[in-house]
Structures are given as structure tokens and as C-alpha cells.
C-alpha positions as CSV (number, residue, x, y, z in Angstrom):
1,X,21.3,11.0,28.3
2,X,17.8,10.7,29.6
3,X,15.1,9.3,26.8
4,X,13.1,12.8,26.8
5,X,16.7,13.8,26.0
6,X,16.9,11.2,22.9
7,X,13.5,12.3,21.8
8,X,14.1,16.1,21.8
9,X,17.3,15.2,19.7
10,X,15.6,13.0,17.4
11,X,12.7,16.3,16.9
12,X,15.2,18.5,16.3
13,X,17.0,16.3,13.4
14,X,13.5,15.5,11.9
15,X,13.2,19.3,11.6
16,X,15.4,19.4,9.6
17,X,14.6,16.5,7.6
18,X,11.1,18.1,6.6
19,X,13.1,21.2,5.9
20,X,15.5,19.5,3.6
21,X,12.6,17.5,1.6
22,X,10.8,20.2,0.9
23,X,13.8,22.8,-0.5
24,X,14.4,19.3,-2.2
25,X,10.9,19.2,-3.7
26,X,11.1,22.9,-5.0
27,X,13.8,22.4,-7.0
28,X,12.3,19.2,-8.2
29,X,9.9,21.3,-9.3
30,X,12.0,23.4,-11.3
31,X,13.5,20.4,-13.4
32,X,9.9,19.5,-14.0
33,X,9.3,23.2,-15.8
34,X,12.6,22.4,-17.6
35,X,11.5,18.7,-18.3
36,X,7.8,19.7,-19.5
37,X,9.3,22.4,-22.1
38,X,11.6,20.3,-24.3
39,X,9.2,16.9,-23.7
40,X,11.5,14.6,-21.4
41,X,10.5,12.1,-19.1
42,X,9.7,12.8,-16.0
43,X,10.7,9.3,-14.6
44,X,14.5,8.3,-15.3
45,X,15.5,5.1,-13.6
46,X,19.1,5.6,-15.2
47,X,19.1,9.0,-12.8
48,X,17.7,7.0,-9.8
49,X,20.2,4.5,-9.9
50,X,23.0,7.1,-10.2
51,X,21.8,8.9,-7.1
52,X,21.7,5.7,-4.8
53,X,24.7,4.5,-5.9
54,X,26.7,7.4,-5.1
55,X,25.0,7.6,-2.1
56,X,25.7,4.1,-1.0
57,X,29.4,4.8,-2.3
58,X,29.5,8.1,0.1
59,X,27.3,6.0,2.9
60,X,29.7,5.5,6.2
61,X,26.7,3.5,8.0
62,X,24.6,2.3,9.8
63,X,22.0,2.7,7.3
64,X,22.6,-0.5,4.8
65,X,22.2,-0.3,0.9
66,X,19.0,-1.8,0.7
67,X,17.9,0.8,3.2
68,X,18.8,4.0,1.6
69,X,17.4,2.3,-1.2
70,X,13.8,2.1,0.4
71,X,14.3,5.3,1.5
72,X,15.1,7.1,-1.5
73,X,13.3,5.1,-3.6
74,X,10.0,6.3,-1.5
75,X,11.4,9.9,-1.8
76,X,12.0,10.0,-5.9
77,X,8.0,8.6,-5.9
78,X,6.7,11.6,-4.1
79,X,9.4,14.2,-5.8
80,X,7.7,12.5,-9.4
81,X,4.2,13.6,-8.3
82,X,4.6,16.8,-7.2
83,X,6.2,16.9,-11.1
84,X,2.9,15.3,-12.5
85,X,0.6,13.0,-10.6
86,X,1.7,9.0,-11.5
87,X,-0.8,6.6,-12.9
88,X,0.3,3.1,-13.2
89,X,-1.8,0.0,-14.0
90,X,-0.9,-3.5,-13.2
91,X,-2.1,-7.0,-13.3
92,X,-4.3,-7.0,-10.5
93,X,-6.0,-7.1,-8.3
94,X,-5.1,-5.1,-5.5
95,X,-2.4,-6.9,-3.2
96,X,-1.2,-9.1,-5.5
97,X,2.8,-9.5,-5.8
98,X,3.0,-7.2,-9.1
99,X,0.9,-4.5,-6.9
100,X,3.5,-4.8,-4.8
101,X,6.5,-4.8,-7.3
102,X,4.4,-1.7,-8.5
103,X,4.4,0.3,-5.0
104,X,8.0,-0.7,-4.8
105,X,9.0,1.6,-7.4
106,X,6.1,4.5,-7.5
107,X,5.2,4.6,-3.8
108,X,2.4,5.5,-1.8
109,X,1.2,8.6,-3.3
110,X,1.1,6.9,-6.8
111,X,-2.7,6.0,-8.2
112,X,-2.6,2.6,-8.9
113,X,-5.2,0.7,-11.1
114,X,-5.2,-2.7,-11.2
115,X,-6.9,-5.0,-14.0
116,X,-7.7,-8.4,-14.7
117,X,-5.0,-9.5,-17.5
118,X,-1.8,-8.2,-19.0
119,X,-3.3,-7.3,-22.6
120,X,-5.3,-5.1,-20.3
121,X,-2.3,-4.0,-18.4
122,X,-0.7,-3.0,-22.2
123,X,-3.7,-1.5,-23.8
124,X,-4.1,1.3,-20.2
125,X,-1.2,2.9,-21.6
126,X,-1.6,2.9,-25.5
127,X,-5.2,4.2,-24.6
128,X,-3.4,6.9,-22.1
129,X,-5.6,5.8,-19.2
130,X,-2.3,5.4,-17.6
131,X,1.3,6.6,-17.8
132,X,3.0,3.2,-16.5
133,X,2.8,-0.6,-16.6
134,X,4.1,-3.2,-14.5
135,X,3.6,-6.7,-15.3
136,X,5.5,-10.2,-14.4
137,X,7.9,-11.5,-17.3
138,X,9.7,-14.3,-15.6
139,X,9.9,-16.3,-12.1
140,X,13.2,-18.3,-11.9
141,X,11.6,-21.1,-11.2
142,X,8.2,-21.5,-13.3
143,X,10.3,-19.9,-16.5
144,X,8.3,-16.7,-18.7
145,X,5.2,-15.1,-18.4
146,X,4.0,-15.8,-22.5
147,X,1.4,-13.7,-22.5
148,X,3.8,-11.0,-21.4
149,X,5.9,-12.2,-24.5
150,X,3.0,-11.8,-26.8
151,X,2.3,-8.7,-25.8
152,X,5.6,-7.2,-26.0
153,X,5.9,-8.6,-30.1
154,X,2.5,-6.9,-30.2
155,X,3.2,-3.5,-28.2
156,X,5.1,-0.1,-29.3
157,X,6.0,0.3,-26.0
158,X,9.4,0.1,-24.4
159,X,10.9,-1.5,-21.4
160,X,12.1,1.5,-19.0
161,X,13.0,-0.4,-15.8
162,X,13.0,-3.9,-14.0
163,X,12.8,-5.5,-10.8
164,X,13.5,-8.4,-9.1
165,X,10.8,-9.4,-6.0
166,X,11.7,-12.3,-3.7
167,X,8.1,-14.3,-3.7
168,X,7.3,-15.2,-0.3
169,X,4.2,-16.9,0.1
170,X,2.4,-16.8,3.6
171,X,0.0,-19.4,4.9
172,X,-3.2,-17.1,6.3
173,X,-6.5,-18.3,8.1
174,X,-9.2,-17.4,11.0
175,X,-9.2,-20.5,12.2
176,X,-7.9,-21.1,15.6
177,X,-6.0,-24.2,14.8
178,X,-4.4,-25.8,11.7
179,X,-6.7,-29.3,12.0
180,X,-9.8,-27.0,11.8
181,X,-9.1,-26.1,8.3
182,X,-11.2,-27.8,5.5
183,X,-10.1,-26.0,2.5
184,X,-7.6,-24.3,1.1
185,X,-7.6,-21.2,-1.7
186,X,-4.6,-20.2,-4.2
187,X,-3.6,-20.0,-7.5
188,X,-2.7,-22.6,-8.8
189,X,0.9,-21.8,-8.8
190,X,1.2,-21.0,-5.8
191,X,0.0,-24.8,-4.3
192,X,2.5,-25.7,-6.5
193,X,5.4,-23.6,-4.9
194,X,4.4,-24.7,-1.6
195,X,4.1,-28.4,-2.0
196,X,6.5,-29.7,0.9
197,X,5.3,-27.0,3.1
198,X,1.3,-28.5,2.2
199,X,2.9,-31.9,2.9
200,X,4.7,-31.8,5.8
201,X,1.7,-30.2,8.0
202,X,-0.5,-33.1,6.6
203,X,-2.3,-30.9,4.5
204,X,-2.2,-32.7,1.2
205,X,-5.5,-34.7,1.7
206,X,-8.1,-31.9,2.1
207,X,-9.5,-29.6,-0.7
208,X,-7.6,-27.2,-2.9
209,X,-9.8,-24.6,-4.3
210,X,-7.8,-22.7,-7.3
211,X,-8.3,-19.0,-7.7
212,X,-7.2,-16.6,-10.3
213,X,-4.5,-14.6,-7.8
214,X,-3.4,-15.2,-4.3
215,X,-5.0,-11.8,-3.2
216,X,-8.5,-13.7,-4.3
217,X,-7.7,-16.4,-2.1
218,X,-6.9,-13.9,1.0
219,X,-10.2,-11.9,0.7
220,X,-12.1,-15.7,0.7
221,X,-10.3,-17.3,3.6
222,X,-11.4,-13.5,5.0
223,X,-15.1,-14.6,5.2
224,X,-14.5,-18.5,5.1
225,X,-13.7,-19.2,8.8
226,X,-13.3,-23.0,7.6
227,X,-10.5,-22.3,5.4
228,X,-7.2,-21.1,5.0
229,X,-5.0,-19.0,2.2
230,X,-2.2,-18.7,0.6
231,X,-1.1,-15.5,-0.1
232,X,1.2,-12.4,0.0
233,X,2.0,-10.6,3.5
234,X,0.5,-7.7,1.2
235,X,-2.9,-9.7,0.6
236,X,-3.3,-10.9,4.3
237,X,-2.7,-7.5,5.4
238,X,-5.1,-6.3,3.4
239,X,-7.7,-8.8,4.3
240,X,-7.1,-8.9,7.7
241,X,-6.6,-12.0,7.5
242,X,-4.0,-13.5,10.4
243,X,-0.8,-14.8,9.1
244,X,-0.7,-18.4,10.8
245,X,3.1,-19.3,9.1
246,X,5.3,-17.3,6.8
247,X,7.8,-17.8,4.0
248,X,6.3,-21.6,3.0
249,X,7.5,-21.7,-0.7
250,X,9.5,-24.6,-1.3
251,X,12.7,-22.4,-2.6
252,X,13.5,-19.4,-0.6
253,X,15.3,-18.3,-3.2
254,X,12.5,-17.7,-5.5
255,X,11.8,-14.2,-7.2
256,X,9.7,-12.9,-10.2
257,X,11.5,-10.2,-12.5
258,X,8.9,-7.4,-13.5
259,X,9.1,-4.5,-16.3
260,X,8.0,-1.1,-16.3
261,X,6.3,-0.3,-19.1
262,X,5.8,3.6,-20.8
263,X,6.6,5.2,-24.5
264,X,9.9,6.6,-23.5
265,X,13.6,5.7,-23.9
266,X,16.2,6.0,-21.4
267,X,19.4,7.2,-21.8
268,X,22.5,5.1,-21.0
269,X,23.5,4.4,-17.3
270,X,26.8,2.9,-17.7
271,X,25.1,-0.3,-16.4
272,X,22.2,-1.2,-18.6
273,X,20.6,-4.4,-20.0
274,X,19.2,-4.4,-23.9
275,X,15.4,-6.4,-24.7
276,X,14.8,-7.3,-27.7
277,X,12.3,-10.1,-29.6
278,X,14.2,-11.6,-33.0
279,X,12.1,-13.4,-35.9
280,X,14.4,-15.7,-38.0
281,X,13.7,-17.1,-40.7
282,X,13.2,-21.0,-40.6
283,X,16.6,-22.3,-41.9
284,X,19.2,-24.4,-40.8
285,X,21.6,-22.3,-39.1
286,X,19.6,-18.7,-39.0
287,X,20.3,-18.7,-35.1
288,X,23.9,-19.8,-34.9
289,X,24.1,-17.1,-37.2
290,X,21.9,-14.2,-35.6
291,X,23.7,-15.2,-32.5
292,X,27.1,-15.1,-33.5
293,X,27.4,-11.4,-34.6
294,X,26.6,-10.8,-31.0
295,X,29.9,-12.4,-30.7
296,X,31.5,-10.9,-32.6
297,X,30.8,-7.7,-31.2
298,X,31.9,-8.6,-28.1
299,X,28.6,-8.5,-26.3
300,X,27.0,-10.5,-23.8
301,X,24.0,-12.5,-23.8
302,X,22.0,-12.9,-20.2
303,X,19.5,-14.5,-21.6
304,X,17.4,-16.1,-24.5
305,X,13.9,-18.0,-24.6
306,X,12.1,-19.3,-27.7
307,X,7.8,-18.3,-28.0
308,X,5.8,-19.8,-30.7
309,X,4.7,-17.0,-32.9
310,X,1.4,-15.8,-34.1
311,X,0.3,-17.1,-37.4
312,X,-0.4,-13.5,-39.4
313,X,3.8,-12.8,-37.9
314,X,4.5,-15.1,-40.5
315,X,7.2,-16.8,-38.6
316,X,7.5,-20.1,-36.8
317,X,9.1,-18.5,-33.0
318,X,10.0,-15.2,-31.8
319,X,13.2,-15.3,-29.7
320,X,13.2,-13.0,-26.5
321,X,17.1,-11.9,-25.9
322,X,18.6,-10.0,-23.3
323,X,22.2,-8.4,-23.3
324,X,24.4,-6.2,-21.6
325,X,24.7,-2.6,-22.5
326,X,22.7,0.4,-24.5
327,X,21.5,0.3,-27.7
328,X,23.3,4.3,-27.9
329,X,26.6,2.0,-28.0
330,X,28.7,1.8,-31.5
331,X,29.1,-1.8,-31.1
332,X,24.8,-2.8,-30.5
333,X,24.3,0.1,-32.8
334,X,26.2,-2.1,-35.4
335,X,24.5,-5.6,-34.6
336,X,21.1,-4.0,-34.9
337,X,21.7,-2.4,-37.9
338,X,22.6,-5.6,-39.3
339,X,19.8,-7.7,-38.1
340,X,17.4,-4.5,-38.9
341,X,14.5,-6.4,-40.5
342,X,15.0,-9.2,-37.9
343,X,14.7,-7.6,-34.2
344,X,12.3,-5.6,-32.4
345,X,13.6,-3.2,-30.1
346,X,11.9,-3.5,-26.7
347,X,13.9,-1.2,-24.8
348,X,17.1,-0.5,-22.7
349,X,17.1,0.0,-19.0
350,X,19.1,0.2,-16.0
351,X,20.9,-3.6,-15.8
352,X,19.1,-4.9,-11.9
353,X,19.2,-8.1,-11.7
């Protein structure tokens, strides 16, 4: 088959694609009407992670998981704003990593607004300047975001949805070779991350100029043909900034987990993950304690980190847990009836990590 062949086949089936989308949209629209009568949310991770799942189970190739994923993903983001146009704020600025965690799950039609600190981020959304938040809570290998923390024992709103985002740092410049280079810009962070990569090219002697965000340090290289950045892909994209080496972080394995914030709860998924913050009192043996009726209950911890509380809490820490399953089941139901006066409920959310 000749290539004109190939293309004419390839018109025809995007024909149909177009065709498809749109009697898809329509009825998207219809569930909206539904949706906007009796109050429900119009974005439902639980849902989304039921349709690519049973996809990828009905999937016979060669499209791969993650790529139906991206696809899909991409196509529930425009289906949501044909419902109702999506706001979402995050910690900026624009082409930063949580921007990118951000278009990851609410696309390219999406208005995004980035601001300058995660209290920021939080307050968009009480003050219903947006309908969304995504902001950083952990990286595995600098530990938790605390100001995310603090915000969450200060916040009413709830944790909808998470994601994990590899971090690959790039190393970005104008200059036409590495020895012309007389400064570098970063956050601080991020020099850290990349410390071998900075050593083994010799570049540990010249100047490190700190920035507040890695997209900072793209748009400066950008007019600083002396210096070099490091940065997103994302950033030195948007910067125009050529990408001189890629992937320099010292662990390749490293990833930040973000939350989606909003003032909804989900429904159960059958594969969820449970947030809450705990404020014990200060007694020998309050935690063994707390803890141990999770054991009882058969449920199981992923994860727990102590944060020094506020004074006016009137407490000494806050403990951040997560668990597996929905607060709907019997057995959670029971545990935080019991601890009632001790746990804030921050929200369950399809399990993604």
C-alpha cells in the first residue's frame, strides 16, 4: 500500500474519531444537566479511573496504559469544560512542575492561574476565584511540603485526587559551550538534586544564583547569555531557552506527589487512599494507642509524618496519616468515630501512587 494510500486511511479513521468525540461530548452534556440539578460534582476522579482501567483491561495493543491514559485523560478535561469552564490555581508561576502536575490532569483548555505561595493557592478556592487547587505535598526524596501541611490543619477543603510526577530537571542555556557559562540560576532545591551532575562537568566552582522556582531561573538564563538554568523541559520550552543536557537529577527515580484540592467528596472507587491530620494529646502512649485501633480494624497505614503545631491548636504536633480505603467503609467509619475529637478529615481519593 502506497503512502497516499496510508494517509487516505488514516483521514478516513480520524473522521470518525471527530464524529465519535463529539456524540461523546453531547451526552457529556446531558450528565452535566443531570449533575447541575441535584448539585454533584462535575469532576469525579473515582469515575475516571474506572473508565481507564476498563479500558486498559479491554485494550488488545499497541497503544500502552500510560498512553490511553494521556489520551483519555486529555479527553475527560475537554468533556469537563464543555460541562462548566475549569479554573484551577496552583503554586506558580507558569511552567513550574506543579503547572505541569496541573495540565496533567485538567488539560489544555483548562484556565490556569498561578500564584506565588500555597496559602495563596488555598485561599483562590475558599474565596471561589477558582474551582481547583493543585499544590506539592511530598517529594520522596526532600520529605513534606509543611506549608502544605499547615494549610491543610487550617483549610475546610478536601483532598479529591493525587498524582505522582517524575521530576526531571534539565540543564538549559544560550551559550554555545558549557566553559562559557559564568552563572548558574535555580532554586535552591534543585542545585541540590543535581549536585553530581554540577560536579562531574566541573561546574561546582562558579556562581549559584538561587531563585524562587526553576521556571524563574529559565526566563533569566533567557536574557542572560552568560548563564545557564536549571529547569523543567516545561520552563525551557517556554523560555525558549535550548536544552543543552536532560534528566541531570542525581536520582532518576525522583517524583513529587501532588493533591487536588476542591469542596467536594468523592465516592468510593474500590481502590482509594484516606488523609487525615490527628492531634493527640501529649501523653505517654497517646500514639501507640491512636495507632493501634487502626490495627485493629484491620487497616493499613501508607504513611505517617509528625508537623509541629500552631500555638492557638493547642497541641504540641499534628500527625499527617495516610491509609488504604474510604472513609464510606464500616470499618474507618468505626475508627473515626472513635478518635472523633482527635482527626481531621482531609479527604478520600482514588489510591495512585
Amino acid at each position: 500500500m502506497s503512502l497516499e494510500e496510508l494517509r487516505k486511511k488514516i483521514d478516513k479513521i480520524d473522521d470518525k474519531l471527530l464524529e465519535l468525540l463529539n456524540e461523546r461530548i453531547k451526552i457529556v452534556q446531558e450528565v452535566g444537566a443531570l449533575k447541575h440539578k441535584t448539585g454533584s460534582s462535575i469532576y469525579r476522579p473515582e469515575r475516571e479511573k474506572a473508565i481507564i482501567q476498563r479500558l486498559v483491561e479491554k485494550n488488545e495493543g499497541p497503544l500502552t496504559e500510560p498512553a490511553i491514559e494521556a489520551i483519555f485523560l486529555e479527553i475527560f478535561a475537554v468533556a469537563r469544560n464543555f460541562e462548566q469552564p475549569q479554573r484551577v490555581a496552583y503554586l506558580g508561576p507558569e511552567g513550574s512542575f506543579t503547572h505541569q502536575a496541573a495540565e496533567n490532569r485538567f488539560g489544555a483548555m483548562s484556565e490556569y492561574i498561578p500564584l506565588h505561595s500555597i496559602p495563596a493557592v488555598f485561599k483562590a478556592v475558599h474565596a471561589e476565584r477558582a474551582r481547583f487547587a493543585v499544590v506539592p505535598i511530598e517529594n520522596n526524596t526532600n520529605g513534606f511540603v509543611g506549608e502544605t501541611l499547615d494549610e491543610l490543619a487550617k483549610s475546610d477543603l478536601k483532598i479529591v485526587a493525587e498524582l505522582y510526577l517524575p521530576i526531571h530537571h534539565s540543564f538549559v542555556t544560550k551559550a554555545q559551550h558549557i566553559h562559557q557559562i559564568k552563572r548558574i540560576y535555580s532554586k535552591d532545591i534543585a542545585f541540590n538534586q543535581c549536585r553530581n551532575f554540577l560536579l562531574e562537568h566541573e561546574l561546582d566552582a562558579i556562581e549559584y544564583v538561587p531563585v524562587e522556582s526553576t521556571a524563574k531561573a529559565a526566563r533569566l538564563a533567557a536574557s542572560d547569555l552568560e548563564s545557564a538554568a536549571i529547569c523543567s523541559h516545561i520552563a525551557a520550552k517556554l523560555y525558549k531557552v535550548p536544552v543543552m543536557f536532560e534528566n541531570i537529577e542525581d536520582n532518576h527515580k525522583n517524583r513529587t506527589r501532588f493533591i487536588i484540592l476542591s469542596d467536594f467528596e468523592n465516592g468510593p472507587s474500590g481502590n482509594d487512599k484516606t488523609s487525615i491530620l490527628a492531634k493527640l494529646s501529649d501523653k505517654p502512649g497517646s500514639l501507640y494507642e491512636f495507632l493501634r485501633s487502626f490495627h485493629d480494624a484491620g487497616i493499613n497505614l501508607k504513611k505517617i509524618e509528625s508537623r509541629p503545631a500552631t500555638e492557638e491548636s493547642g497541641f504540641d504536633y499534628w500527625f499527617y496519616i495516610d491509609f488504604e480505603g474510604h472513609k464510606d467503609q464500616q470499618n474507618i467509619q468505626e475508627v473515626l468515630q472513635k478518635h472523633k475529637d482527635e482527626i481531621k478529615y482531609l479527604g478520600s481519593y482514588v489510591q495512585n501512587g
